[in-house]
Structures are given as structure tokens and as C-alpha cells.
Residue, then its C-alpha position, 0 to 999 in steps of 0.5 A: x527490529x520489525x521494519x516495513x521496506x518500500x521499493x518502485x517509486x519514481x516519477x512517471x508521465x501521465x497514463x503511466x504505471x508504477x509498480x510498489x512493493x512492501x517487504x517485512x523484515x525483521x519478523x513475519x507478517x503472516x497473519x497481518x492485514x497490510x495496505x497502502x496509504x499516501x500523502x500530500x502536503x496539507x492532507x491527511x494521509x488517504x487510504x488508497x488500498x488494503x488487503x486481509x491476511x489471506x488476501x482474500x478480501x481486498x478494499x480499494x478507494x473510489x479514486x483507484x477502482x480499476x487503476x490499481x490493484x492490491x496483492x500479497x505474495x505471502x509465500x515470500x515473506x508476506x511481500x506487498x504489492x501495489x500496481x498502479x496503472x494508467x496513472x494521473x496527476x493527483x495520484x502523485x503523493x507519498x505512499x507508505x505501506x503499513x501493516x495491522x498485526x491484530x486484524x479482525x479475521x480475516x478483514x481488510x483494515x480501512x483505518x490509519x490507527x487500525x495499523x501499527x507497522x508503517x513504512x518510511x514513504x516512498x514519493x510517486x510523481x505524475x507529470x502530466 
């Protein structure tokens, strides 16, 4: 069974950092465009980062621009990262990672639909 695992959520004071890491299991991700989503009650899940296959092309929401920065480790097992520095308030939500097994090249996928392998959440909360 192809499942995504996520690790490094906490909780953390304002002007903080986090570090996300999303691990495949069950098959290789080599060829997937992979990115991380988050979430809060009463919101559509918002694209927060994505990154192409070869991690040569990399797609991040106005909101994080400079903040946080999206990698793939590919030579160990497709592993992604997400670290989150200099942390606010609203960058508290739920985030998922999630992988696209059909990208379009070697594109970043900015659609939820375009992604169908997600993780099972993990919660990121700032105090501030």
C-alpha cells in the first residue's frame, strides 16, 4: 500500500522555524511531482509550495516567498522537505504533503485534483 508519511510538526513561538519532511512508502516517487498543502477549519486547502520531479523547477505561494523553501532529497527514496522559517500566526493550519505520479514534465503541479497521493496531515501551530 503507496502511503505518504509526515514528520516535524509542532507547535512553535512566532519568528520560529519548523522543519517537514514527507517520506514515500510502499513504492518510489521518482518520477512525481510532489507539494505541500495546508488547511484551517472553514478553508479550502491552499497550496503552500510544489516542486517538479527532478526539483529543478519549484512554485511557492506569495504568503511563504522567502519564508520557506521546498526540496526533494531523491536519492533517498524521493523524501520531501519543507522548511519553514521565520513563522507567523497564520502560518498555523494542517499541512499534507502530496504527490502528482503523471506531472507534465518536468513541472511543478499547482492544483489539489493534479495530486493523487496525500498524506494524513500533519498540524503546525504558531503562537505568537
Amino acid at each position: 500500500q503507496v502511503q505518504l508519511v509526515e514528520s516535524g510538526g509542532g507547535s512553535v513561538q512566532a519568528g520560529g522555524s519548523l522543519r517537514l519532511s514527507c517520506a514515500p512508502s510502499g513504492r518510489t516517487f521518482s518520477h512525481f511531482a510532489m507539494g505541500w498543502f495546508r488547511q484551517v477549519p472553514g478553508k479550502d486547502r491552499e497550496l503552500v509550495a510544489a516542486i517538479s520531479w527532478t526539483g529543478g523547477n519549484t512554485y511557492y505561494a506569495d504568503s511563504v516567498k522567502g519564508r520557506f523553501t521546498i526540496s526533494r532529497d531523491n536519492a533517498a527514496m524521493n523524501t520531501e522537505y519543507l522548511q519553514m522559517n521565520s513563522l507567523k500566526p497564520e502560518d498555523t493550519a494542517v499541512y499534507y504533503c502530496a504527490a502528482n505520479s503523471r506531472p507534465n514534465g518536468d513541472s511543478v503541479s499547482p492544483l489539489p485534483d493534479e495530486y493523487n497521493f496525500w498524506g494524513q496531515g500533519t498540524q503546525v501551530t504558531v503562537s505568537s
